[in-house]
Z-matrix of the N, CA and C atoms (Angstrom, degrees):
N
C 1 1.450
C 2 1.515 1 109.01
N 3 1.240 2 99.29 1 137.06
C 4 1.832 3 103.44 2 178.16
C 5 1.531 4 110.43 3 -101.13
N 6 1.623 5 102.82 4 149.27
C 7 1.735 6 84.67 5 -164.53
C 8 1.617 7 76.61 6 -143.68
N 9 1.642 8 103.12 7 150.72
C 10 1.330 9 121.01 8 -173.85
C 11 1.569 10 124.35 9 -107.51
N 12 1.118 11 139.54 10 101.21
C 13 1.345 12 118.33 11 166.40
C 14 1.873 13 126.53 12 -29.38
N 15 1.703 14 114.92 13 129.00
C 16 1.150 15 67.71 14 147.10
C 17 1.732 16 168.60 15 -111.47
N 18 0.885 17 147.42 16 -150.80
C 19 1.715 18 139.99 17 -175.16
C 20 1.849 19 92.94 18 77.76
N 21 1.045 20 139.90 19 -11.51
C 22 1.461 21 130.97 20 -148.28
C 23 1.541 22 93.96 21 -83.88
N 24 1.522 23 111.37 22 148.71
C 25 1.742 24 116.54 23 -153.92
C 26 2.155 25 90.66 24 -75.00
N 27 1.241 26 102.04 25 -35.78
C 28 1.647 27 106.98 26 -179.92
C 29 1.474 28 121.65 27 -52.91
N 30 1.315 29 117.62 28 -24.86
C 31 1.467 30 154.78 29 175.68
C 32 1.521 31 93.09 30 -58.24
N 33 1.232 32 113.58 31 -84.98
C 34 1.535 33 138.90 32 -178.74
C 35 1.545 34 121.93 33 -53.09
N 36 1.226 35 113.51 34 -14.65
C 37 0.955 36 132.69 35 -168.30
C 38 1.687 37 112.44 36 -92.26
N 39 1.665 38 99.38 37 -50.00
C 40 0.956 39 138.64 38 -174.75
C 41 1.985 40 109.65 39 -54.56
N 42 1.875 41 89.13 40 -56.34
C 43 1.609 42 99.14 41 -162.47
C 44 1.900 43 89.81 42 -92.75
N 45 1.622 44 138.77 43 -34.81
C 46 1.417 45 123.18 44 137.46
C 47 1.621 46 119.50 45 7.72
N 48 1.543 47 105.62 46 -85.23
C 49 1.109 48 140.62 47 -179.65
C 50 1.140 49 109.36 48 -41.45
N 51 1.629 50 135.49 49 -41.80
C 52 1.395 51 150.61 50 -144.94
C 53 1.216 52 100.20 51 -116.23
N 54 1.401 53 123.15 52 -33.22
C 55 1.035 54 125.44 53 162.84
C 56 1.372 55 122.45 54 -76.82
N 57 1.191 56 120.89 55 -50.32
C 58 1.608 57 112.30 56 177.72
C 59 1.439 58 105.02 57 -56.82
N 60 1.120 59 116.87 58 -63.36
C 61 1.405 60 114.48 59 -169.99
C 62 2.064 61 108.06 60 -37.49
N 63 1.255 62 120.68 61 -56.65
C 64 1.135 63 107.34 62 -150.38
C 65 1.877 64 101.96 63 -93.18
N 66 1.410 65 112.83 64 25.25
C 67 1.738 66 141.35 65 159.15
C 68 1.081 67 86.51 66 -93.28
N 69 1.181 68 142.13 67 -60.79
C 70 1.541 69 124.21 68 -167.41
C 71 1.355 70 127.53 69 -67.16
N 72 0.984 71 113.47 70 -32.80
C 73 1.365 72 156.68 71 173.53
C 74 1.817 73 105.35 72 -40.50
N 75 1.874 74 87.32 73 -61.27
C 76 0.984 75 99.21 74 173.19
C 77 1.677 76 146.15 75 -75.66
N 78 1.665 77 77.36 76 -33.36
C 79 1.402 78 107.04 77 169.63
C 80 2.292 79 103.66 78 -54.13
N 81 0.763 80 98.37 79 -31.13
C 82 1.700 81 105.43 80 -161.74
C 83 1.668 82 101.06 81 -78.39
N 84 1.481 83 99.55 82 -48.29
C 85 1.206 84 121.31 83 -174.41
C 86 1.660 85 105.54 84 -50.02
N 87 1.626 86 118.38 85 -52.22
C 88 1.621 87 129.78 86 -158.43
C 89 1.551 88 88.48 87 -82.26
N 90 1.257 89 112.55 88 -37.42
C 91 1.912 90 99.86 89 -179.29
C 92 1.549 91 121.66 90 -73.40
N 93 1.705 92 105.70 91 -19.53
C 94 1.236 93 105.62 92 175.36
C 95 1.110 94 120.52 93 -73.28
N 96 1.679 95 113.50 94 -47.44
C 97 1.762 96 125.38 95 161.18
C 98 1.234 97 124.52 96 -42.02
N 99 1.068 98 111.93 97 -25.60
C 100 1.750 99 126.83 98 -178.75
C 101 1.982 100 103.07 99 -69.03
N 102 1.348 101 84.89 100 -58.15
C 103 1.493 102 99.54 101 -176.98
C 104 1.811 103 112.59 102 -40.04
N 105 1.528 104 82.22 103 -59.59
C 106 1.801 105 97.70 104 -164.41
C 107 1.464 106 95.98 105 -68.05
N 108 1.709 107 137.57 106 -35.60
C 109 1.358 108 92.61 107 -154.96
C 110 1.836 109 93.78 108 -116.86
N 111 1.701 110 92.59 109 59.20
C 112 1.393 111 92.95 110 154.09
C 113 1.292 112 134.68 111 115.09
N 114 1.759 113 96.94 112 -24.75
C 115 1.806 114 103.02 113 -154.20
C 116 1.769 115 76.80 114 -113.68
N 117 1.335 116 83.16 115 163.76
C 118 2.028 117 105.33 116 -160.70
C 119 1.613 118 77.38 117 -99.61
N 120 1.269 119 129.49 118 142.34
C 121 1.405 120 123.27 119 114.92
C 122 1.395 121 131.79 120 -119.73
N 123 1.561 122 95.80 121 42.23
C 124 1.509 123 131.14 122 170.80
C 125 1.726 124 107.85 123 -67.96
N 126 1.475 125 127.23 124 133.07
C 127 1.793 126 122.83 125 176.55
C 128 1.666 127 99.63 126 -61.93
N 129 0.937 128 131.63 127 49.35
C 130 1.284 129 114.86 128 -179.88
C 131 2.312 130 105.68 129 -111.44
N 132 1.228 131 106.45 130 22.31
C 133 1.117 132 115.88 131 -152.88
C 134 1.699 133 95.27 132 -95.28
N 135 1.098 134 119.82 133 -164.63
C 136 1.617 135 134.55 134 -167.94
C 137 1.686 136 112.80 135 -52.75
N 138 0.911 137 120.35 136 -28.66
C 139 1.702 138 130.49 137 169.32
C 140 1.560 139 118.12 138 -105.34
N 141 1.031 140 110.98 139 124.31
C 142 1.540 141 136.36 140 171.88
C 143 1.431 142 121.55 141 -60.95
N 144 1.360 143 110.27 142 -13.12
C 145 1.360 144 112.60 143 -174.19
C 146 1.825 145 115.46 144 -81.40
N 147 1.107 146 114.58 145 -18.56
C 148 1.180 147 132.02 146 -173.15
C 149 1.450 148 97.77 147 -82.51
N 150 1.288 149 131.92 148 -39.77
C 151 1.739 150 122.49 149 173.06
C 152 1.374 151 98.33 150 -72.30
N 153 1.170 152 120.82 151 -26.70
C 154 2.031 153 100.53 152 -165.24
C 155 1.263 154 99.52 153 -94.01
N 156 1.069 155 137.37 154 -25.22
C 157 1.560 156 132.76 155 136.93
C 158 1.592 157 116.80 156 -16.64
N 159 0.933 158 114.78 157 -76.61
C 160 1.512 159 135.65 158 -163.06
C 161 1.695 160 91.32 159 -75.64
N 162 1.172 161 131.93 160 -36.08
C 163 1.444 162 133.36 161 -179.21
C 164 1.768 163 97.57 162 -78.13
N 165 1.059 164 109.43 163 -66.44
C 166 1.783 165 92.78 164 165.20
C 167 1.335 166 129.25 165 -50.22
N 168 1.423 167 130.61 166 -31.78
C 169 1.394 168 120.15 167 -174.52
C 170 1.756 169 100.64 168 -88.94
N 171 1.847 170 128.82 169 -13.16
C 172 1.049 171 117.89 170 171.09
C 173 1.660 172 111.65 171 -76.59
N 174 1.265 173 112.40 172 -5.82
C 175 1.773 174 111.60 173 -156.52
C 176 1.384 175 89.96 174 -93.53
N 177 1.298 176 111.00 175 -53.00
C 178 1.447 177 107.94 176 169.51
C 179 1.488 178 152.54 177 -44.74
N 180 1.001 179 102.82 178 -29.86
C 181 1.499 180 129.20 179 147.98
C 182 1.541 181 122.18 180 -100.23
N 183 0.684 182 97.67 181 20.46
C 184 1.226 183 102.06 182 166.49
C 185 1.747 184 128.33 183 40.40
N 186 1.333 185 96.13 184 75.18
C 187 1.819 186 106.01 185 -160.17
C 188 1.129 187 122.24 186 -153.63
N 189 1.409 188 106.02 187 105.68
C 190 1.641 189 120.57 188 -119.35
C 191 2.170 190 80.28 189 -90.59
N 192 1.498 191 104.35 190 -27.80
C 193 1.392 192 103.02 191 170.56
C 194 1.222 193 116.11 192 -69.05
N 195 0.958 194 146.79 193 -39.67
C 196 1.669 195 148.38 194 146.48
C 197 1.670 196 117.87 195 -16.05
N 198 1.089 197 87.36 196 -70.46
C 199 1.683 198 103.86 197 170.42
C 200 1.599 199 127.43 198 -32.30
N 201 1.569 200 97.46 199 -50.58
C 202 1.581 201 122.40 200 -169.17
C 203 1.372 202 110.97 201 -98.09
N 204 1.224 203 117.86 202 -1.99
C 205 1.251 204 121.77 203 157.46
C 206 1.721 205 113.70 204 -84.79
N 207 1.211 206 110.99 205 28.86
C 208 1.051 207 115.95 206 169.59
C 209 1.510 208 121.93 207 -136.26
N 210 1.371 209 96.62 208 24.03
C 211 1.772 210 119.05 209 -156.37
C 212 1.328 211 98.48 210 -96.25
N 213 1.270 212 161.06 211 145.22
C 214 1.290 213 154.29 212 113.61
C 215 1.381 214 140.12 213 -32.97
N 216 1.396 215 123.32 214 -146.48
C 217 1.387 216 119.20 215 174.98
C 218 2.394 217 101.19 216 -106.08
N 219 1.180 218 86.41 217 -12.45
C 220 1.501 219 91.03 218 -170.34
C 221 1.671 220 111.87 219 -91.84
N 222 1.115 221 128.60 220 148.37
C 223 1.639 222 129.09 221 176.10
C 224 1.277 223 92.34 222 -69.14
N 225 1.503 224 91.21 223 141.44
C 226 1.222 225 120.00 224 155.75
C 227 1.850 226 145.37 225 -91.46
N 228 1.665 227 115.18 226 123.30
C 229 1.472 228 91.44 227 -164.15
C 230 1.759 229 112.85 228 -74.15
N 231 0.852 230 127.79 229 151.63
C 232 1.562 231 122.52 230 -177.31
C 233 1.499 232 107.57 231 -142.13
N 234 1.559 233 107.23 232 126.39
C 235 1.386 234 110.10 233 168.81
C 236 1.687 235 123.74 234 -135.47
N 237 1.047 236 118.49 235 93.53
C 238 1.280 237 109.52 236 -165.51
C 239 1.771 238 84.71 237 -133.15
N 240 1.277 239 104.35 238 110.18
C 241 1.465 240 129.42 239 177.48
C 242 1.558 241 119.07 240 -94.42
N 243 1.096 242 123.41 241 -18.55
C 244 1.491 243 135.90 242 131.93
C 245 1.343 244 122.82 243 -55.78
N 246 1.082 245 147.56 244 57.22
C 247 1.294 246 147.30 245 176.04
C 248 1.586 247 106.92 246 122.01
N 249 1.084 248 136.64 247 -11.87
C 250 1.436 249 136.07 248 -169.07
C 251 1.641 250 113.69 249 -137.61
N 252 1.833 251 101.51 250 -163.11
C 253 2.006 252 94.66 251 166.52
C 254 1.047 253 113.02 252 -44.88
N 255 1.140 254 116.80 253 -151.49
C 256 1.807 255 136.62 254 -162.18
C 257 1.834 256 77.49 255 -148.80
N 258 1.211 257 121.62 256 -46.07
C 259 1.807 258 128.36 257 171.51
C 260 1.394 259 103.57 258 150.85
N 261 1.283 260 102.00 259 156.89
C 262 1.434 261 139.34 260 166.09
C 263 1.341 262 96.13 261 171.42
N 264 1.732 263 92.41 262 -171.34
C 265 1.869 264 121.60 263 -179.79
C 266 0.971 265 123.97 264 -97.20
N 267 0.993 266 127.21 265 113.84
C 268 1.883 267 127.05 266 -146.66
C 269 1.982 268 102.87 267 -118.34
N 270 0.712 269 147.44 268 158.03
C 271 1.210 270 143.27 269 167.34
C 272 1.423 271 117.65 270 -113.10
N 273 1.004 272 125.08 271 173.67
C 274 2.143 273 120.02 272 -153.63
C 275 1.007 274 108.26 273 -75.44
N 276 1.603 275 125.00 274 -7.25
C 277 1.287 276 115.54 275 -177.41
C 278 1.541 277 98.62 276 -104.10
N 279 0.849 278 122.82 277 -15.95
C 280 1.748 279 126.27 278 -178.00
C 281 1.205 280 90.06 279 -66.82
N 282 1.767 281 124.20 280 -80.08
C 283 1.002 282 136.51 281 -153.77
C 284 1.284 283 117.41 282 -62.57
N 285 1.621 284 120.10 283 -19.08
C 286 1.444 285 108.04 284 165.00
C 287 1.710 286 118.69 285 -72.88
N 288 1.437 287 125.88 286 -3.45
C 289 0.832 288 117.79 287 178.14
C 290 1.875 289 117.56 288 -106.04
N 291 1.590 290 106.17 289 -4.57
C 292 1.225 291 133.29 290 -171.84
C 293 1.845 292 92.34 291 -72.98
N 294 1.744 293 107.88 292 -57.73
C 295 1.525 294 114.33 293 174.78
C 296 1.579 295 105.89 294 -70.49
N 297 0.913 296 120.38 295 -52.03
C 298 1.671 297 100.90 296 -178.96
C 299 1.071 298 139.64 297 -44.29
N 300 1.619 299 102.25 298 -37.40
C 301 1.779 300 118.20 299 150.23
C 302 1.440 301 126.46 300 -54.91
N 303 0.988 302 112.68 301 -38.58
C 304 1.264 303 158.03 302 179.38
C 305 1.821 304 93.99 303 -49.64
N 306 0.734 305 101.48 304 -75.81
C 307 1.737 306 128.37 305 -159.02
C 308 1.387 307 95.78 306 -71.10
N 309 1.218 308 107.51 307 -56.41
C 310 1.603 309 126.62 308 -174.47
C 311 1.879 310 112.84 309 -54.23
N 312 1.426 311 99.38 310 -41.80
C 313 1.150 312 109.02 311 -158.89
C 314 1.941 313 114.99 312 -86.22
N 315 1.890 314 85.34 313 -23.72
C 316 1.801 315 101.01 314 -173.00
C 317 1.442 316 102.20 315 -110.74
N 318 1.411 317 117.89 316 173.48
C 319 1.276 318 107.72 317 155.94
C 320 1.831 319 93.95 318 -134.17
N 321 1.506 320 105.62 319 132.40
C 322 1.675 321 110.20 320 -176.13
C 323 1.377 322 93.90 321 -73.08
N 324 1.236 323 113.46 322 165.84
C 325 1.722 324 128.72 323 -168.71
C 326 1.482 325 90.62 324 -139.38
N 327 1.247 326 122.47 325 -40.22
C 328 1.106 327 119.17 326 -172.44
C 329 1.886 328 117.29 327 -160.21
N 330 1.109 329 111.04 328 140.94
C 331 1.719 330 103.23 329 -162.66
C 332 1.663 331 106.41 330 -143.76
N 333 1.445 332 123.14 331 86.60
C 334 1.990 333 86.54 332 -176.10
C 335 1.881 334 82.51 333 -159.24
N 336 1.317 335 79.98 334 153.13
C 337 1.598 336 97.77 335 -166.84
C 338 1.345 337 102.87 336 -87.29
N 339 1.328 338 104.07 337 129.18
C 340 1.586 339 102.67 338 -165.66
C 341 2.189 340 99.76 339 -108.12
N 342 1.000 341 91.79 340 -11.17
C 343 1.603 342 75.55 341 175.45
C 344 1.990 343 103.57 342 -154.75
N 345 1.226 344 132.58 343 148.71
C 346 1.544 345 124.70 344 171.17
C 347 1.357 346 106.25 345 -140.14
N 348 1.177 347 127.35 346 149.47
C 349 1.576 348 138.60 347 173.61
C 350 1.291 349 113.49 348 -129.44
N 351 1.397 350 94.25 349 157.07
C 352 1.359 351 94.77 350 176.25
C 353 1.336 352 105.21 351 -150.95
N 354 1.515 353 112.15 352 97.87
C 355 1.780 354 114.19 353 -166.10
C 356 1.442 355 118.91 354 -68.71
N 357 1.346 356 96.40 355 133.26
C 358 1.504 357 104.91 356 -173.58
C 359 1.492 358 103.27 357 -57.09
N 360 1.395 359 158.37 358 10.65
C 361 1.003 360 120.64 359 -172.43
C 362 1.739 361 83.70 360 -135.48
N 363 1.074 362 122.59 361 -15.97
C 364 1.618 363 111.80 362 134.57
C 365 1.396 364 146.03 363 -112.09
N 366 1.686 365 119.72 364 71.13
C 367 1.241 366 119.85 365 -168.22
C 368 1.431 367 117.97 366 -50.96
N 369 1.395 368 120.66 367 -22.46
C 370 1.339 369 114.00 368 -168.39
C 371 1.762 370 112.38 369 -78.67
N 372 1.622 371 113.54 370 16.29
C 373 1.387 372 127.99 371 178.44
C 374 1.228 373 119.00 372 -121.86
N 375 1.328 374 132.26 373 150.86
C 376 1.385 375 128.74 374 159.84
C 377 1.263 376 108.54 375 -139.37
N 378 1.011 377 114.24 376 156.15
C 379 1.728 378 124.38 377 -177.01
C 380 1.594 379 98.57 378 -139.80
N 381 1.810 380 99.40 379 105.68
C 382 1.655 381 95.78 380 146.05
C 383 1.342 382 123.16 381 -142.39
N 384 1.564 383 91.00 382 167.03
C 385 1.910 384 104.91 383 -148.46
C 386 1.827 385 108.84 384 -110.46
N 387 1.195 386 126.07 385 96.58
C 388 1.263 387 146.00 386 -171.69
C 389 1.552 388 114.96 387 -90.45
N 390 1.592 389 96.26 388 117.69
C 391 1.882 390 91.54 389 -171.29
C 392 1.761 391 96.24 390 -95.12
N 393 1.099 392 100.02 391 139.66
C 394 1.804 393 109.32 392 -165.34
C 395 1.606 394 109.99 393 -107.63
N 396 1.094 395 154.90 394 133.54
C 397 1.330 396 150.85 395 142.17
C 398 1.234 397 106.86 396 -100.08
N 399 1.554 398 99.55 397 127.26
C 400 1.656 399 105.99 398 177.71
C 401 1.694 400 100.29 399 -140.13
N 402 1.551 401 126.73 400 -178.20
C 403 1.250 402 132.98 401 151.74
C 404 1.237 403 97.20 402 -144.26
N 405 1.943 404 120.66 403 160.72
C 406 1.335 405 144.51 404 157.07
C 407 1.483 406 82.59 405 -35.54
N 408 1.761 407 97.58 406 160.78
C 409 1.297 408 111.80 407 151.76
C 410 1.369 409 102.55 408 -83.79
N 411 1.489 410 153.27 409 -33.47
C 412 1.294 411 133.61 410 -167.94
C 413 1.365 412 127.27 411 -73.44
N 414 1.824 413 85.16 412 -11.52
C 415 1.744 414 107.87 413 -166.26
C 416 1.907 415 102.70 414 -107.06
N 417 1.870 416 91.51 415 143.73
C 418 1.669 417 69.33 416 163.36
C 419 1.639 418 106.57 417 -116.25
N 420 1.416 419 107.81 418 26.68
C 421 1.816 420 113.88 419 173.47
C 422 1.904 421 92.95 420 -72.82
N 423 1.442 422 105.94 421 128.19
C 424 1.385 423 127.01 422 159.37
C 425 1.970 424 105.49 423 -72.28
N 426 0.995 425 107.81 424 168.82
C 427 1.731 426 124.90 425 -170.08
C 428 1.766 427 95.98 426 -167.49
N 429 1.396 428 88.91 427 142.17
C 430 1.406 429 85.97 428 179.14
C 431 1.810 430 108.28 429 -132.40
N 432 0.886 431 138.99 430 134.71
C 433 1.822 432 136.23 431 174.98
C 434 1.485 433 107.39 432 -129.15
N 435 1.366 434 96.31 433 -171.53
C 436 1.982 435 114.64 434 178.39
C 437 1.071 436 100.08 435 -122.99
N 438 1.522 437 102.83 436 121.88
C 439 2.008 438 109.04 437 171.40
C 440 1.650 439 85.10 438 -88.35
N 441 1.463 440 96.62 439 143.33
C 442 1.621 441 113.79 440 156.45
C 443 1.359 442 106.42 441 -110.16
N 444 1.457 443 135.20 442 130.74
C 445 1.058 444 159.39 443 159.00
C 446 1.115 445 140.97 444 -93.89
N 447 1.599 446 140.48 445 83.43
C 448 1.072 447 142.12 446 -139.55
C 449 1.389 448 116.72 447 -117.92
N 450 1.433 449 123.44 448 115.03
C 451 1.974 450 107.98 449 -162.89
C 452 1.645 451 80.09 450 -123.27
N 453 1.465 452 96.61 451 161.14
C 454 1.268 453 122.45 452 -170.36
C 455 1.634 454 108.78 453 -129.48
N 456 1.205 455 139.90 454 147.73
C 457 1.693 456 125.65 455 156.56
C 458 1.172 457 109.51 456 -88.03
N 459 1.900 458 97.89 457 133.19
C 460 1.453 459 107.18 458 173.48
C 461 0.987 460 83.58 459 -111.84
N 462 1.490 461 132.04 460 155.28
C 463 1.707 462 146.21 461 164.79
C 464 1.793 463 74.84 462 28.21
N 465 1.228 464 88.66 463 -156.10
C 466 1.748 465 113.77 464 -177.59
C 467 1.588 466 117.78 465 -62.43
N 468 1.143 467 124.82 466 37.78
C 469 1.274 468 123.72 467 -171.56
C 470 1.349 469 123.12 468 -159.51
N 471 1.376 470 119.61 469 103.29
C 472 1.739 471 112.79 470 -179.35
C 473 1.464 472 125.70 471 -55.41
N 474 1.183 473 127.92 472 141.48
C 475 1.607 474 122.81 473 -168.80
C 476 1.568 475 80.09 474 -158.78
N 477 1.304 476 95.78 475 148.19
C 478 1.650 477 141.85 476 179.64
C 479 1.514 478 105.45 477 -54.18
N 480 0.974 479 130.80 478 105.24
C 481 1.712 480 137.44 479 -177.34
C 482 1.960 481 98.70 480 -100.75
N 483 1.221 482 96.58 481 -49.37
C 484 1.611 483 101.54 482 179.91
C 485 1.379 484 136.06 483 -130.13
N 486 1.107 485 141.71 484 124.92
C 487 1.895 486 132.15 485 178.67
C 488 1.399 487 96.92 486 -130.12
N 489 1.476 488 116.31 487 117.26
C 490 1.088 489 151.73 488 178.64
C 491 1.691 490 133.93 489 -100.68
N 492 1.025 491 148.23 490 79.35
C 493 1.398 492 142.56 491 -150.04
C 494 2.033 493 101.62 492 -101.71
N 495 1.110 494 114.15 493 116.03
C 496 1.405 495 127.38 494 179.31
C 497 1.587 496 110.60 495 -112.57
N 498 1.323 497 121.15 496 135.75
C 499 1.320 498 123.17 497 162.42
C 500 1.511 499 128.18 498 -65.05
């Protein structure tokens, strides 16, 4: 048994310790409850900007699961003729393997959405347009295009209707 003076810094250290931990503890605990009884504090809420966020920081690293967590129940059209289709409607299991190639095959240099809308006379859409620098991995010539990005509302949640690659 270990025994403490008291005032001794090991003491303090000790109940510190005991304390942070069971704040954390707690902290884990209130986010887990949150989870289970229901309420999202997932970006999937009234603004679109929070998926193209998360769609840029997956493109960038390159993670083709990142991506598809932004997929819905509906196919998706996809055209990325630099590394991918030329287009069609692919469904989530296609398309996770469309980015994996994808990912596998390029390396992004650079990925970020430089402008998004969302037209007033269809809110339930957004369109944003991401200028990309990438090269082959075999190559070290850079190429640069415009991802178009197209989210749609399903129930309460934006998901990816379109990805588009333009010169």
């Amino acid at each position: 048994m270990v025994t403490f003076r008291p005032g001794s810094r090991a003491l303090r250290s000790t109940v510190l310790a005991a304390v942070g931990g069971a704040l954390l503890g707690l902290g884990a605990w209130a986010s887990n409850a949150g989870a289970q009884d229901g309420s999202d504090s997932s970006p999937t809420g009234d603004a679109p900007a929070p998926i193209f966020a998360s769609i840029e920081r997956a493109w960038v690293v390159g993670s083709a699961d990142a991506v598809l967590e932004h997929f819905g129940k509906r196919k998706v059209f996809i055209s990325l003729p630099e590394g991918g289709p030329d287009g069609g409607t692919y469904s989530r299991a296609q398309s996770y393997f469309i980015f994996k190639e994808l990912f596998d095959a390029t390396r992004t240099e650079e990925f970020s959405f430089v402008s998004i809308r969302q037209p007033e006379e269809q809110p339930q859409t957004a369109v944003g347009r991401a200028e990309r620098t990438f090269r082959f991995r075999d190559s070290s010539r850079t190429q640069r295009d415009r991802i178009f990005v197209s989210l749609v509302r399903e129930g309460d949640r934006w998901v990816i209707a379109e990805i588009k690659s333009v010169r």
